[in-house]
C-alpha positions as CSV (number, residue, x, y, z in Angstrom):
1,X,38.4,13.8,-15.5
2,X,39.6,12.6,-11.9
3,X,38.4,15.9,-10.5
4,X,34.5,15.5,-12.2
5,X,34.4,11.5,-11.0
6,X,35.7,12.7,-7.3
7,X,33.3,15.7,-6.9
8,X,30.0,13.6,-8.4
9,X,31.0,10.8,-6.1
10,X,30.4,13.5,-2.9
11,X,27.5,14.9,-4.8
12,X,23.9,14.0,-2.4
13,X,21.6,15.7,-4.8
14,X,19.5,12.7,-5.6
15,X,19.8,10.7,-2.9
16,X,16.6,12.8,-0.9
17,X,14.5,11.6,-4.3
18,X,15.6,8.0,-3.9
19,X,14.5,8.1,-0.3
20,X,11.2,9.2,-1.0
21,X,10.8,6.7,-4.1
22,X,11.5,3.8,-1.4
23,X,9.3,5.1,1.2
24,X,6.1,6.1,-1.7
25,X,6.2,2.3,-2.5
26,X,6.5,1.3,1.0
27,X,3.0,3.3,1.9
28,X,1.3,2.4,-1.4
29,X,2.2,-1.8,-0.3
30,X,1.0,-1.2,3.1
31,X,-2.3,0.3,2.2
32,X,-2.6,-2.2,-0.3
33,X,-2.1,-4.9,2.4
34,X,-4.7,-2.8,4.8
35,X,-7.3,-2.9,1.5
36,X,-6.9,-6.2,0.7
37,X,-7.5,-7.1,4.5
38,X,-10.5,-5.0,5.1
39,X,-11.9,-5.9,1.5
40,X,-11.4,-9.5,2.6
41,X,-13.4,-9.7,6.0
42,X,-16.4,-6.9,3.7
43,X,-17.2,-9.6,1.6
44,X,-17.9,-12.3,4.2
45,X,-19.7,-10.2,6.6
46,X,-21.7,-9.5,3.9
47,X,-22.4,-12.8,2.4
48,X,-22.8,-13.8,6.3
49,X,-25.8,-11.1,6.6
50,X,-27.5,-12.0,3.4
51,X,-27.8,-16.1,4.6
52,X,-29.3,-14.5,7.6
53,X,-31.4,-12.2,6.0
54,X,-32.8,-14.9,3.2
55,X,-33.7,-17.4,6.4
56,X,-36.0,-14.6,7.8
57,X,-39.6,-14.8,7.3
58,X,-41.4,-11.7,6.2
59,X,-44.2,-10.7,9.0
């Protein structure tokens, strides 16, 4: 039994998966971050251009 807890101890086979888990989630928060930016500023440009756009008189 000592034999099986020493060798899974020195065993890396999962720690490559547990790597790329961490740095999935770190690219799915920072595109999050970057959508919720961009979708941020989209709406007020947007509500800026149709104020300006209901001022103008038709010609």
């Amino acid at each position: 039994m000592f034999k099986f807890t020493k060798k899974f101890g020195k065993d890396e086979s999962g720690a490559v998966t547990v790597d790329w888990v961490v740095l999935t989630a770190a690219v799915v928060a920072l595109a999050g971050a970057a959508y919720t930016s961009i979708q941020t500023g989209a709406t007020g440009l947007t509500a800026s251009t149709s104020t300006y756009m209901g001022l103008q008189a038709p010609e």
